[in-house]
N, C-alpha and C positions, 0 to 999 in steps of 0.2 A: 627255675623253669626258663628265663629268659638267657638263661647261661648256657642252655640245653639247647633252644632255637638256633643263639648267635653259630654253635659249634656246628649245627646240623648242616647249615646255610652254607658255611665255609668247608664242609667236605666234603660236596658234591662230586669234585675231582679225583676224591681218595682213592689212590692206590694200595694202600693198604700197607705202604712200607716207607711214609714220606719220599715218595718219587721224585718229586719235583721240587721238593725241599734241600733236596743231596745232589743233585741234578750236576751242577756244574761241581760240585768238591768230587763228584765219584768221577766225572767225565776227565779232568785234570789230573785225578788220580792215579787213573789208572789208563788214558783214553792213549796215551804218548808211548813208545816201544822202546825207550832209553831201558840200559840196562839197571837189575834192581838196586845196584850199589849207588848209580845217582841219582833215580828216581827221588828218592828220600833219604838223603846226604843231607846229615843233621849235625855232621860232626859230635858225636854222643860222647861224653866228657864226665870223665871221675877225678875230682878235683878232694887231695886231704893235703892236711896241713898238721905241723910239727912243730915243735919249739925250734927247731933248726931249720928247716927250710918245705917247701908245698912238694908236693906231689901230682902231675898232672897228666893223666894218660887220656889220648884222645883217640876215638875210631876213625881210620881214614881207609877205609879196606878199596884197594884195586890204584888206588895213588903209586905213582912212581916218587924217589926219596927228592932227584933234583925238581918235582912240580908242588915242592912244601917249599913255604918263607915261616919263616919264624920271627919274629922281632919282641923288644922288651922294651921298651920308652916310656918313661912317669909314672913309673906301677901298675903300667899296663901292658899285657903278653897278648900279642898280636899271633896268630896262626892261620895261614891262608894254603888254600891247593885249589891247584887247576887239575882239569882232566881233561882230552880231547882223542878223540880214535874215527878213524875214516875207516868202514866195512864197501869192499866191493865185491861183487860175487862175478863173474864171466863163464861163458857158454866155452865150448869145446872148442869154436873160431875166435875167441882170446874177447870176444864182445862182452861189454859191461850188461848184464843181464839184471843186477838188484845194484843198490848203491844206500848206503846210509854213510851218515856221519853225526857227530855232536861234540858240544862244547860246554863242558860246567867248570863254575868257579864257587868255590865255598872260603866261606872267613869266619874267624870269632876270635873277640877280645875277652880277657877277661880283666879283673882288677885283682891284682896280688903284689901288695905295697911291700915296700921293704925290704927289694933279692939285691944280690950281690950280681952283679951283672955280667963282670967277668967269669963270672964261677959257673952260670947256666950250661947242664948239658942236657942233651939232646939224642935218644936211640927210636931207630925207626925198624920195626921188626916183626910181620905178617901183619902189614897193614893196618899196626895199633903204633903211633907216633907217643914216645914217654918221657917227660919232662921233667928233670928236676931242678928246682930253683931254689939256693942255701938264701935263709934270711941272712940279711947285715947283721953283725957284731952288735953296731952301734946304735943305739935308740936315739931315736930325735925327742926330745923334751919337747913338754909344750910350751908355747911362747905367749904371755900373757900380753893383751894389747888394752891400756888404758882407753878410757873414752875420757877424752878433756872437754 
């Protein structure tokens, strides 16, 4: 019964669809006119692995190939893109009438120990970036460390 007051008391407000609860994630959502590919540029990543080497395809859909880095350092695959695009619009007298522009930058590491680093290749083809990385030959044993 008192759990029924508490609730009554705090939804005086109710909109009836958490309004004010969503308020700022709907307004950042969707409140901005960048286009939908970097709205929510999540770099989406299917990562398998093999006795021989990972598999790594990443979405970068509307990326140009030289706005990708790629790096590989201590078993870690680094993947970065920039984007930036200036829209102007002009009237019939050559006048700047509308004007937009933007600037996103996206990253992600991941950890995949053990590639051969000379051997990494790399195809970039309708906006899906595909990675393959052969493991090493050679296994590192473990190295057992005395406590004295």
């Amino acid at each position: 019964m008192s759990n029924d007051l508490m609730n009554n008391q705090n939804n005086w407000m109710d909109f009836g669809d958490d309004f004010f609860n969503h308020f700022g994630r709907n307004f950042f959502k969707n409140g901005f006119s960048f286009p939908a590919s970097n709205r929510q540029m999540t770099m989406k990543t299917d990562v398998s692995e093999s006795d021989t080497a990972y598999s790594v395809k990443i979405d970068l859909p509307g990326l140009k190939k030289e706005n990708i880095a790629i790096e590989y350092e201590n078993g870690i695959l680094s993947v970065s893109g920039k984007q930036e695009k200036a829209n102007e619009e002009k009237n019939e007298d050559g006048e700047i009438i509308h004007s937009e522009r933007y600037y996103g930058s996206y990253s992600r590491s991941y950890h995949l120990p053990n590639v051969e680093r000379d051997h990494i290749t790399a195809k970039y083809d309708g906006g899906v970036l595909t990675l393959n990385l052969p493991k090493s030959s050679s296994t590192q044993s473990t190295h057992r460390i005395e406590i004295q």
